[in-house]
C-alpha positions in Angstrom: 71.5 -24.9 6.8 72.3 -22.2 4.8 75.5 -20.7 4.7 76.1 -16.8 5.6 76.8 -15.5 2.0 73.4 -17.3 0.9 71.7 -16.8 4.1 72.0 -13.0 3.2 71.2 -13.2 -0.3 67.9 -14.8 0.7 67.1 -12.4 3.9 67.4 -9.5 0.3 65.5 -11.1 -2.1 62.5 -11.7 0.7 63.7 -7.6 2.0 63.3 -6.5 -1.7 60.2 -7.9 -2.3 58.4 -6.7 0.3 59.5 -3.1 -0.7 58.3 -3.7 -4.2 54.7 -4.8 -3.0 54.5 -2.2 -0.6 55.3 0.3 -2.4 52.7 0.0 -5.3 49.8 2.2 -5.3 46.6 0.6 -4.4 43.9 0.5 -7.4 41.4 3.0 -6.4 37.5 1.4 -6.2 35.7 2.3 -8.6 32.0 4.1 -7.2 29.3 1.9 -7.5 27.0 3.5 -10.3 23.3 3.0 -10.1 21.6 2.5 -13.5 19.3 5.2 -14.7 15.7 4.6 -13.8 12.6 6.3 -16.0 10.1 7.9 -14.0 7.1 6.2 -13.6 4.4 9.2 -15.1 0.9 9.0 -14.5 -1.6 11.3 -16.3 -4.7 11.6 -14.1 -7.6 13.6 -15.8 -10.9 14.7 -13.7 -14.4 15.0 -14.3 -16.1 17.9 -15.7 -19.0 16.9 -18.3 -18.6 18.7 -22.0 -15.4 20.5 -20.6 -13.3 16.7 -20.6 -12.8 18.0 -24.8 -9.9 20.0 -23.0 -8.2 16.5 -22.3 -7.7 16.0 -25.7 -5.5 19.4 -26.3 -3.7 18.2 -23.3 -3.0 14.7 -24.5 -1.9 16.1 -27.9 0.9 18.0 -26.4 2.0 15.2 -24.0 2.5 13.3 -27.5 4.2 15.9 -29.2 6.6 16.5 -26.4 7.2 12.7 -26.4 6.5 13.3 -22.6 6.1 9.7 -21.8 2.5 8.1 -20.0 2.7 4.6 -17.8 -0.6 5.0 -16.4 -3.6 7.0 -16.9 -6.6 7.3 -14.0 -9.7 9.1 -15.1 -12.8 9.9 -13.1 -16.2 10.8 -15.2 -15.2 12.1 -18.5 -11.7 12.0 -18.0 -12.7 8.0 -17.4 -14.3 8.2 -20.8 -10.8 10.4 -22.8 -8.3 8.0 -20.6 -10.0 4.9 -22.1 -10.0 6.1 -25.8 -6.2 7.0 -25.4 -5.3 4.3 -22.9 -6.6 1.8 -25.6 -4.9 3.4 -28.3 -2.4 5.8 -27.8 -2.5 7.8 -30.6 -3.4 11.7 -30.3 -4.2 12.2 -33.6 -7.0 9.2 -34.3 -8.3 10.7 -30.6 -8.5 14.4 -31.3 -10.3 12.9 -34.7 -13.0 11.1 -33.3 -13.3 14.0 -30.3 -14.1 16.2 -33.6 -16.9 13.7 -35.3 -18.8 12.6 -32.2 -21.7 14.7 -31.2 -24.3 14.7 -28.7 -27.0 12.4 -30.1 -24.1 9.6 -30.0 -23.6 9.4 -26.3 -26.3 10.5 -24.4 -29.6 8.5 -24.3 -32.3 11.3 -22.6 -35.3 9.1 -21.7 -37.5 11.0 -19.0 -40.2 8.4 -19.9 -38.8 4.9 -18.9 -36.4 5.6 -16.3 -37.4 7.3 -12.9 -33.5 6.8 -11.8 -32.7 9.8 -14.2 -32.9 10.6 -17.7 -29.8 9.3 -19.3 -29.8 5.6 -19.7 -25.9 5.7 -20.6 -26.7 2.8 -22.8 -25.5 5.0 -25.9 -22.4 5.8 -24.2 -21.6 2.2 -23.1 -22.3 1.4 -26.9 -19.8 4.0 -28.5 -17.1 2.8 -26.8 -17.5 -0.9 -27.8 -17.7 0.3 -31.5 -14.4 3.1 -30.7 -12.7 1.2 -28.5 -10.3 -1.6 -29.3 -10.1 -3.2 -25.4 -13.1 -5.1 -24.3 -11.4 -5.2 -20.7 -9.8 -2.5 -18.4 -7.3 -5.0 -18.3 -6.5 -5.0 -21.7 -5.5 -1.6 -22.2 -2.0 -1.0 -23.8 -1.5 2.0 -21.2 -2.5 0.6 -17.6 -5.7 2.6 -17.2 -8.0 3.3 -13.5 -11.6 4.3 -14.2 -12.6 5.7 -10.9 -16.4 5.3 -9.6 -18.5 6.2 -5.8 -20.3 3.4 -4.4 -23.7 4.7 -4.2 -24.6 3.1 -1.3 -21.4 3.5 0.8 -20.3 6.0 -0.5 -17.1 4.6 -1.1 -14.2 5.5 -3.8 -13.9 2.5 -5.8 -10.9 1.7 -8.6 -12.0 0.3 -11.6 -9.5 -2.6 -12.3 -11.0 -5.7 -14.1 -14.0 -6.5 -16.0 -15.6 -4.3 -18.6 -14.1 -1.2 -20.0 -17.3 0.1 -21.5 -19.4 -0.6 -18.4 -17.0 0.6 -16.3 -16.0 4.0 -18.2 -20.4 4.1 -18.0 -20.4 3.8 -14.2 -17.6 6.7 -13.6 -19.5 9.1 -15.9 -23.3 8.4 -14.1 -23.9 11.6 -12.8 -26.3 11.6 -10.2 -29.7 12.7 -10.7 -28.6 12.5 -14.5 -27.1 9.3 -15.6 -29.1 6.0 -14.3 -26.7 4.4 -11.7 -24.4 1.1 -13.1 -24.4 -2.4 -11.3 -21.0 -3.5 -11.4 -19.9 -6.3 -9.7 -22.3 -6.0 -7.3 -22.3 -2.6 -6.3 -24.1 0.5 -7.6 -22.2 2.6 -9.0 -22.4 6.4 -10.0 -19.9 9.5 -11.0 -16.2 9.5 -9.5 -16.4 12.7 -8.9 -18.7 12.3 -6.4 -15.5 11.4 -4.1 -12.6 11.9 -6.0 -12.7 13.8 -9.2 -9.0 14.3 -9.9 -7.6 11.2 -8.4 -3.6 11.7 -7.8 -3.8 10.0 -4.6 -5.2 6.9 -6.6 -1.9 7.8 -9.0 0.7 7.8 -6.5 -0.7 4.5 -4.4 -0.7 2.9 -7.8 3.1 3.6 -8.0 3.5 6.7 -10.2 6.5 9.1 -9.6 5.4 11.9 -11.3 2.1 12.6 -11.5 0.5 15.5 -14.1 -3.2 16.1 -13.0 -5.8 17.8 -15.4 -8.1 19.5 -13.4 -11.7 21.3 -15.3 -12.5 23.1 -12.2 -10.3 26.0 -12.6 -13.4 28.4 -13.3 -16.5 26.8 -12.2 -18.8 30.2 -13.1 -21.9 29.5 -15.3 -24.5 32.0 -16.0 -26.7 29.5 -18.6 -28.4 27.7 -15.8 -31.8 27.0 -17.4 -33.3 23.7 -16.1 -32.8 21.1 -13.4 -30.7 19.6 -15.0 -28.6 22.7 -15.2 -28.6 22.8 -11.6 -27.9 19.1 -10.6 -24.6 19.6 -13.1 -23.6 23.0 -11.2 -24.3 21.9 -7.7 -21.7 19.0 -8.4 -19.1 21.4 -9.9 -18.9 23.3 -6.9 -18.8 20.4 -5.0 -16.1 18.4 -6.6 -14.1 21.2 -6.7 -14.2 22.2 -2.9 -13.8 18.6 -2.1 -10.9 17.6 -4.5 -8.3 20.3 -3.3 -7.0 18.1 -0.8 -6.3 15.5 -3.7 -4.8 17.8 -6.1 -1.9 18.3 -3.3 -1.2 14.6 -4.6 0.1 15.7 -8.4 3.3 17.1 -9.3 2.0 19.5 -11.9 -1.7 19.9 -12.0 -2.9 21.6 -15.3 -6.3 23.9 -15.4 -7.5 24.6 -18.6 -9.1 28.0 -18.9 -12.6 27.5 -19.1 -15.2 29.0 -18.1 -19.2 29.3 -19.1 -19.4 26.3 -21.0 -23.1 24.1 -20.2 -23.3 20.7 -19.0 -23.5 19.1 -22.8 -22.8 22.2 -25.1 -21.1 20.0 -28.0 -20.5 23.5 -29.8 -17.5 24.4 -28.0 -15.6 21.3 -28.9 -12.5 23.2 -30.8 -12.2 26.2 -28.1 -12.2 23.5 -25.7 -9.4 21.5 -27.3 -7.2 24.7 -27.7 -7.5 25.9 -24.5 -6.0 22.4 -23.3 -3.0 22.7 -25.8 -2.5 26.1 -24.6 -2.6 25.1 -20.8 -0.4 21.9 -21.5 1.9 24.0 -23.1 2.3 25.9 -20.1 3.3 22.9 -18.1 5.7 21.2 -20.1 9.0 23.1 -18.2 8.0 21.6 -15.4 7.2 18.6 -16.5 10.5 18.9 -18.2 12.4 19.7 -14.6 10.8 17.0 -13.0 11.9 14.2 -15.1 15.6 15.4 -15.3 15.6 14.9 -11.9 15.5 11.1 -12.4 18.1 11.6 -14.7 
């Protein structure tokens, strides 16, 4: 039992120490920050025949930028750009071989043997095995979406496994043109047929920011001189009436300034080229603004 002098020296030491304690500021808690997270950026690029050289001025400026690409989906010859560049993403060694290929190296006309149109697409299928590092879609070193239509169901179909070159061949078979492709059982023609600038494909695959080349800006041609001609025309109008819903899909949609250039005019290569750089060039603020945002 304690006595009253020590009774009361304990009854202060407890009293004093639960002043001290209470009396110190609690530590504040310290926000939880969430680590930066990079955008996710796909580049879509559409169909459009001869006018797909405009992809190349736009990719050139996405590099130079150092605006960053995690996917690519292409339909038609934006298939046939997004493989070169998907494969090997370099601008320069693309805008190089988009200077030296020609018409003769691609295209296969053939009215004689073929009564499913006049381009085999053998040539085509061909010049990207020799050009292209990847033998698969899968093997790309940017994940890369050829897009295709299911001739027969008229189905949009992705373009995942199997052969890059076959399947780059099936999205660029324009109907009444190019001979339809078999591809794992299905025949296959042009994406554009169904989705020529495929940002919805983009953003299911996962992209946050998608940037959408679209060659339908200015559809007018006044050199309509065979069926041919026609066939190529008929489908402009079409995929571009038809792929405005899609196009809602992309963040920033750039649209070259082209207009009057044929189906396979190989001679406007270099306008075609600058008038993507100049239309890319355009975009990059917002492409800019957008990706700050994740920041």
């Amino acid at each position: 039992m304690l006595v009253p002098g020590r009774r009361f020296a304990a009854i202060t030491a407890v009293l004093f120490c639960f002043l001290l304690f209470s009396c110190q500021t609690p530590r504040p808690v310290e926000p939880k920050v969430e680590p930066k997270r990079q955008p996710r950026v796909a580049l879509v690029l559409g169909g459009g025949a001869v006018k797909g050289f405009a992809h190349v001025g736009v990719i050139r400026v996405l590099e130079q930028e150092k605006i960053p690409i995690h996917m690519i989906v292409g339909t038609s010859v934006g298939s046939l750009i997004g493989s070169i560049y998907a494969s090997n993403p370099d601008a320069f060694q693309l805008e190089w071989l988009a200077y030296r290929v020609d018409k003769g190296d691609i295209l296969d006309f053939s009215v004689v043997y073929s009564k499913m149109g006049p381009v085999q697409g053998i040539k085509l299928e061909n010049f990207l095995d020799q050009h292209v590092k990847a033998r698969k879609i899968e093997d790309t070193r940017i994940p890369f979406y050829p897009i295709a239509t299911d001739l027969n169901t008229g189905e949009t179909i992705i373009l995942e496994k199997g052969s890059l070159a076959k399947a780059v061949r099936a999205s660029c078979a324009i109907p009444g043109i190019f001979v339809p492709v078999t591809f794992d059982n299905r025949t296959l023609v042009d994406g554009g047929v169904t989705d020529n600038v495929a940002a919805d494909v983009a953003r299911n695959k996962g992209a946050d920011v998608i940037i959408a080349v679209s060659l339908q800006k200015d559809i007018r041609n006044y050199q309509i001189d065979s069926v041919v001609d026609i066939i190529a025309q008929s489908l402009n109008i079409m995929m571009r009436e038809a792929g405005k819903p899609k196009l809602q899909c992309a963040d920033v949609v750039i649209e070259p300034e082209i207009k009057d250039v044929s189906l396979f005019d190989f001679s406007q290569k270099k306008v075609l080229i600058e008038e993507g750089i100049k239309a890319a060039r355009r975009a990059v603020p917002r492409i800019r603004e957008l990706l700050a945002t994740y920041q």
